[in-house]
C-alpha positions in Angstrom: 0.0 0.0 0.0 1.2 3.7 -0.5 2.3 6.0 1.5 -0.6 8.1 0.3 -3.0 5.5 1.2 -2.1 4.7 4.5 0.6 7.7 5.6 2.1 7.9 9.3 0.7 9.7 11.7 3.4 12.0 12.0 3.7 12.5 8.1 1.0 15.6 8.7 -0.5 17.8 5.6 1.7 21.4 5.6 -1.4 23.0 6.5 -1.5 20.8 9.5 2.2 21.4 10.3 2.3 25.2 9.8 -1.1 25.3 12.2 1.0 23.4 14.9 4.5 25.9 14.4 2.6 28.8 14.5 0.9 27.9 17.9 4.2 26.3 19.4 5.6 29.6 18.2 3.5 32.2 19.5 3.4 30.2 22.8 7.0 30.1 23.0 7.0 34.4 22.2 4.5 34.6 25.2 6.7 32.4 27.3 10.3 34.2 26.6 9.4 38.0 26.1 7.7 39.9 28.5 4.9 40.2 30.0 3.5 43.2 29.0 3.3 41.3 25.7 1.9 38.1 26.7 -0.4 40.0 28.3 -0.9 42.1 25.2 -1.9 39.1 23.1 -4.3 37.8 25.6 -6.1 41.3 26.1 -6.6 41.5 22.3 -6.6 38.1 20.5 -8.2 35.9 23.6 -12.2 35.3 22.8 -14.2 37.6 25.3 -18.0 37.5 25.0 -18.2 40.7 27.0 -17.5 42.3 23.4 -20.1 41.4 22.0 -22.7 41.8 24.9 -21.2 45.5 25.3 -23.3 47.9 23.8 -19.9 49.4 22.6 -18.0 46.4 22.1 -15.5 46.6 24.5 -13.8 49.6 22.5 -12.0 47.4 20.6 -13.1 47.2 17.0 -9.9 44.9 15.9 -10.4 42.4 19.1 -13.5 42.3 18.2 -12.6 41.1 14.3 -9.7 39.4 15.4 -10.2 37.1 18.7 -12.4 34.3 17.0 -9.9 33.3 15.0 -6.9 34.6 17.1 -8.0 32.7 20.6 -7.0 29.2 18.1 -3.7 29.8 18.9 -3.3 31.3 22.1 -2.9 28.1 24.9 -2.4 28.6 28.5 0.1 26.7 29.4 3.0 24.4 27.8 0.7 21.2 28.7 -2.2 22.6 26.9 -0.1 23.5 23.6 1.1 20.1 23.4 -1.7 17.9 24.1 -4.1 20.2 21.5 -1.4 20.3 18.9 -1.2 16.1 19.8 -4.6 16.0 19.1 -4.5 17.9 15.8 -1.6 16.0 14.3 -3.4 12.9 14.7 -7.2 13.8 13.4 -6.2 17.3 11.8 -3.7 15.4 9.5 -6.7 12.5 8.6 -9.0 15.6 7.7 -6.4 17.6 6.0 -5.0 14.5 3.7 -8.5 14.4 2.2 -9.0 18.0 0.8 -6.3 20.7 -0.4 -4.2 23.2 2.3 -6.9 25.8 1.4 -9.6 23.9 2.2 -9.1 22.6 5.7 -7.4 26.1 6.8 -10.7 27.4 6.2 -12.3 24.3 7.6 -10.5 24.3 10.5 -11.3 28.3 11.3 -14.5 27.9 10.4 -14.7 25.0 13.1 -13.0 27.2 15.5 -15.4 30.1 14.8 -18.3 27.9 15.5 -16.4 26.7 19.0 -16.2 29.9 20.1 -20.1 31.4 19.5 -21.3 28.2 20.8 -19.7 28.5 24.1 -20.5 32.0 24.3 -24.5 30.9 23.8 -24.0 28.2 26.6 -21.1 29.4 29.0 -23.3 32.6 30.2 -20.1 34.1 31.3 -20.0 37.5 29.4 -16.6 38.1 31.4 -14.8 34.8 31.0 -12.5 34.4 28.4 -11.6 31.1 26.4 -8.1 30.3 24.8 -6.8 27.3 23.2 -7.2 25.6 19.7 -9.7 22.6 21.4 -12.6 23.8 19.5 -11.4 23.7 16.1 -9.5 20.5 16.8 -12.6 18.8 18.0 -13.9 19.9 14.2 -11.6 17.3 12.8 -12.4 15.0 15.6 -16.4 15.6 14.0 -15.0 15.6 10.5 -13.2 12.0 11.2 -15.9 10.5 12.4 -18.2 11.6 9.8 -16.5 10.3 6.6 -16.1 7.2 8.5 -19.3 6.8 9.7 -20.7 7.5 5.9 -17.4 7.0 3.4 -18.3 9.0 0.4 -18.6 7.5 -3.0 -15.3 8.7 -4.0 -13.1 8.5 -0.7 -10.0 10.5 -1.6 -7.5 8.6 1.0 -8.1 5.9 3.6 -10.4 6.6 6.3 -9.4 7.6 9.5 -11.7 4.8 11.1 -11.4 1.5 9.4 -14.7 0.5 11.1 -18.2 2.5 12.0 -18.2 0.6 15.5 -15.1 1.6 16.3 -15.8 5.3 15.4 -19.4 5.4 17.0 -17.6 4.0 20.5 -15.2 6.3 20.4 -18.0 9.3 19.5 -19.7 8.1 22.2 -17.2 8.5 24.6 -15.9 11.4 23.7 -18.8 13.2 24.0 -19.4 11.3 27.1 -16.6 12.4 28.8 -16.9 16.4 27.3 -20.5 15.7 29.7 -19.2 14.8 32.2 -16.4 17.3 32.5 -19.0 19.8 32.2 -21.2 18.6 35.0 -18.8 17.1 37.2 -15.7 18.4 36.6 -14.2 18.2 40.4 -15.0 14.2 39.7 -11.6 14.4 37.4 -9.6 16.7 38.7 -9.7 20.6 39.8 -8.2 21.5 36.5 -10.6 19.8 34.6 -13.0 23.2 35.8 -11.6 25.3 33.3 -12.4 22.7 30.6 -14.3 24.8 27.7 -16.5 21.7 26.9 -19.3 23.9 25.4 -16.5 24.9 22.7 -15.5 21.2 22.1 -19.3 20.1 21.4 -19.9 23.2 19.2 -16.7 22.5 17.0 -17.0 18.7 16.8 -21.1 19.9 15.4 -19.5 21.8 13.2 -17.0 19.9 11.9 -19.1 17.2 11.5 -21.4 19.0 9.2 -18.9 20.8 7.3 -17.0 18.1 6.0 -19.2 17.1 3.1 -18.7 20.2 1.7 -14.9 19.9 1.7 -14.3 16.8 1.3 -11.9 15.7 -2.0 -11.9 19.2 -2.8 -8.7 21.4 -3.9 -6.5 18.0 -3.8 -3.2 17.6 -5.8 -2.6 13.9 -5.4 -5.0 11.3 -7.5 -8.1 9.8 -5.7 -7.7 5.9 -4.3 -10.6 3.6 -4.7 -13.2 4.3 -2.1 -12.9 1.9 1.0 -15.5 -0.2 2.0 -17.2 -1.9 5.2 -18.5 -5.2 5.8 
């Protein structure tokens, strides 16, 4: 079988890779500089519902255009950089090897944009403010699990789930466990409280009724034979 066909899981799309280097980077930039900076990015690219519930916005007209995207790649701590970048190299690089760089940037945003509004509409917290790239990641958690759940006619690349039980236990308990967090989050741990699982449901929604209309689409590499279950 080809590498194109069945790829490592480290052998990410470049969109996937520059998504991942740009977070590590800016991370790193709020880590080593100072403050006043790091506090800088979190002021103006963090997502803050309190600008939009603010009769004048918040003062901020470029916040206000920028932090839906720019909270993607703001993370709070080393821990939380690496385990949503983890996540994305392993089910951002199965979305991304079946449509073009393009395409899955904008999928990916577009997943992270729906996160974000979503946990604004549940969260109630005009004053709290959400960071990290765990929205849009759980977009290509929803994308996954929807080509493999329904393959399309013409699957581009193998699927990320070689079988629909597989993929419907693991939706199960993923959204399981983003309940459970929500409800009872001093049942994990106390760090589990600031757990934006309103933000991982509304990407994973998105994501898994976005993909159909970017699946395939803007790829260089030839299309495999479609896979099928038995």
């Amino acid at each position: 079988m080809s590498d194109s066909a069945n790829p490592p899981i480290l052998n990410a799309p470049s969109a996937v890779r520059w998504i991942v280097g740009i977070a590590i980077a800016i991370h790193a930039a709020r880590v080593l500089l100072p403050e006043p900076f790091s506090d800088w990015l979190i002021e103006t690219f963090a997502f803050i519902p309190a600008r939009y519930h603010e009769a004048d916005g918040g003062g901020d007209l470029f916040a206000m255009i920028a932090s839906p995207v720019g909270h993607l790649f703001l993370h709070a701590d080393w821990m939380h950089v690496i385990m949503n970048m983890a996540f994305l190299l392993a089910f951002g690089s199965a979305v991304g090897r079946r449509m073009g760089a393009r395409q899955f940037v904008v999928l990916y945003l577009l997943c992270g944009l729906a996160a974000c509004f979503f946990w604004d509409f549940l969260n109630g917290a005009p004053q709290a403010i959400l960071v990290g790239a765990s929205g849009a990641v759980s977009g290509m958690v929803g994308a996954a699990a929807r080509v493999s759940i329904w393959p399309p006619q013409n699957a581009p690349s193998a699927l990320p789930f070689w079988r629909r039980s597989t993929v419907i236990s693991f939706v199960a308990v993923w959204l399981l466990l983003n309940v459970v967090f929500g409800i009872f989050p001093v049942l994990i741990s106390d760090a589990y409280a600031g757990i934006a699982w309103e933000a991982h449901l509304g990407g994973f929604i998105a994501g898994f009724l976005l993909i159909g209309a970017f699946d395939g689409r803007g790829r260089i590499e030839p299309y495999v034979a479609p896979v099928r279950f038995q």
